[in-house]
C-alpha positions in Angstrom: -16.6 42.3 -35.1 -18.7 39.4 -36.7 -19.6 36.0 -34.7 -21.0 35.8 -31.4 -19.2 35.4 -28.2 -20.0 32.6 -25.6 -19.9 32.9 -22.5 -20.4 29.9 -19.8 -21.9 31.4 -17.1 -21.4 28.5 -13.6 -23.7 28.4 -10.9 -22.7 28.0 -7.5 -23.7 26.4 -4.4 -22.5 25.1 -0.8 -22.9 21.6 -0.8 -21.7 19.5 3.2 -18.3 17.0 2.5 -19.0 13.5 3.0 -16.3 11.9 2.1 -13.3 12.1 -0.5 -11.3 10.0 -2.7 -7.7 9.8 -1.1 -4.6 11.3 -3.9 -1.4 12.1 -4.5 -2.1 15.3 -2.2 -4.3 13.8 0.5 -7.4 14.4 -2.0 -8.1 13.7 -5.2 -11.8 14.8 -5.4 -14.3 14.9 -2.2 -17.6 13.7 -2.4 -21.0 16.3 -2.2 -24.1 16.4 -0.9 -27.0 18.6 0.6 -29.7 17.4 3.3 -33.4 16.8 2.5 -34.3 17.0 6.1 -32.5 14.4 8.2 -31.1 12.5 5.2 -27.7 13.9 3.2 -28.3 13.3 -0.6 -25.4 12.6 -2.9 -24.7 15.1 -5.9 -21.7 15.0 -7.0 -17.5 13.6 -6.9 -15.8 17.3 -7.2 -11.8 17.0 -8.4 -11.9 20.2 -10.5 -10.4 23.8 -8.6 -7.9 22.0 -6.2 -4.5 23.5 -6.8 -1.9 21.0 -4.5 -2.0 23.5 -1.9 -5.9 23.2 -1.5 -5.7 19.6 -1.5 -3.4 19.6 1.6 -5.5 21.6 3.2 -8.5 19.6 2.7 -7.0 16.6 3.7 -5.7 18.0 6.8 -9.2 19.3 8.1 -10.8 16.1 6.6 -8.5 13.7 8.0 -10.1 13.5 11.9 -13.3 13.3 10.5 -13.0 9.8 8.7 -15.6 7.1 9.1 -16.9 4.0 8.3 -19.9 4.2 7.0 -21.0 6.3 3.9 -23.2 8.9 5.3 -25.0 9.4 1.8 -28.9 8.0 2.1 -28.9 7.5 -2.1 -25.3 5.8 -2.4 -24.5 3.5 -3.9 -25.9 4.4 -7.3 -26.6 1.5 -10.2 -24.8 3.4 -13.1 -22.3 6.3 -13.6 -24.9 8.3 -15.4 -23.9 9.8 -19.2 -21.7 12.2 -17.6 -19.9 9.9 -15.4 -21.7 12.0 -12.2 -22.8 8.8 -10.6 -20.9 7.0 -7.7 -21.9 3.5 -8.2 -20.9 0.3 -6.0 -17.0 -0.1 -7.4 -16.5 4.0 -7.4 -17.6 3.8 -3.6 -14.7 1.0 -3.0 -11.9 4.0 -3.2 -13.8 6.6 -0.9 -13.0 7.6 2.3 -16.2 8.6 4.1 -15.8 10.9 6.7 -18.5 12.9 9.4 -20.6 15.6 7.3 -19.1 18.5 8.9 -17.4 20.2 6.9 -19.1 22.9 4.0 -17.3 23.4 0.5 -18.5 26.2 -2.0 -19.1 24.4 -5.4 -19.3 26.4 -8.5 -21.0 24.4 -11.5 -22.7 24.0 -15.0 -26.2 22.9 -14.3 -28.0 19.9 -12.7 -28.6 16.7 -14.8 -32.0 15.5 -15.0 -30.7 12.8 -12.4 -30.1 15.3 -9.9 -25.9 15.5 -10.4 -23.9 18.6 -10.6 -22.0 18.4 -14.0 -19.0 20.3 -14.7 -18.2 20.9 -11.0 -15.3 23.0 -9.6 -14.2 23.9 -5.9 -14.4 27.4 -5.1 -13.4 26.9 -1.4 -14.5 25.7 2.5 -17.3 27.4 4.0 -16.1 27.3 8.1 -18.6 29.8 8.9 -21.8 27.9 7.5 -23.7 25.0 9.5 -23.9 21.7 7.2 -27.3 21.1 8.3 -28.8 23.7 6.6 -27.3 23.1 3.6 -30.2 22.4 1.0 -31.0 21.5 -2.6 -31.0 25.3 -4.0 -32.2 24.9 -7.5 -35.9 24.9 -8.5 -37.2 21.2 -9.4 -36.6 18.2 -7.3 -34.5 15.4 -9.3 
């Protein structure tokens, strides 16, 4: 057998819901972060791993928790980034923001050097984990 095989090997990590972009299903892709003490930090819009069925279900547990303020501290951002990982002013204009209390496993590529998850997927909720101790888990602070 000649040529080498790749392999993409994801990461994965809980990251608290606070707050989703509304679709066709109830979601289209929620919105990410993780708490540097008192203050939830933005890291990503997540539409990837949602079959319809998952989307429902998101939207129904999401749907009590709506707000009206964003509850990230680094939103909005001034540009999308080079992956498109950023949530500036106008992306923030189709968000629904909603009480960081709900936990979603996140599988991903890497971080950017901007401190974005890029290539993210859902992997599923996390009901038995607390959001507030959901923290940054990757070495290096962005």
């Amino acid at each position: 057998m000649s040529g080498a095989l790749k392999f993409r090997l994801n990461s994965g990590q809980e990251l608290v819901i606070g707050g989703f972009i509304p679709g066709v299903y109830g979601v289209d892709a929620i919105v990410v972060g993780y708490y540097r003490g008192e203050e939830l930090m933005y890291v990503a819009r997540v539409r990837n791993g949602f079959v319809p069925a998952s989307r429902r279900q998101v939207f129904a547990k999401l749907k009590s928790l709506v707000i009206s303020q964003c509850p990230f501290v680094n939103l909005p951002e001034t540009h999308n980034g080079c992956w498109g990982e950023g949530l500036t002013a106008v992306d923030m204009e189709k968000c629904m923001w909603v009480r960081p209390e709900l936990v979603a496993q996140i599988e991903f590529l890497e971080w950017t050097e901007s401190g974005h998850l890029r290539h993210s997927k859902f992997a599923g909720l996390r009901e038995d984990k607390d959001p507030r101790s959901v923290v940054k888990e990757h070495p290096g602070e962005a």
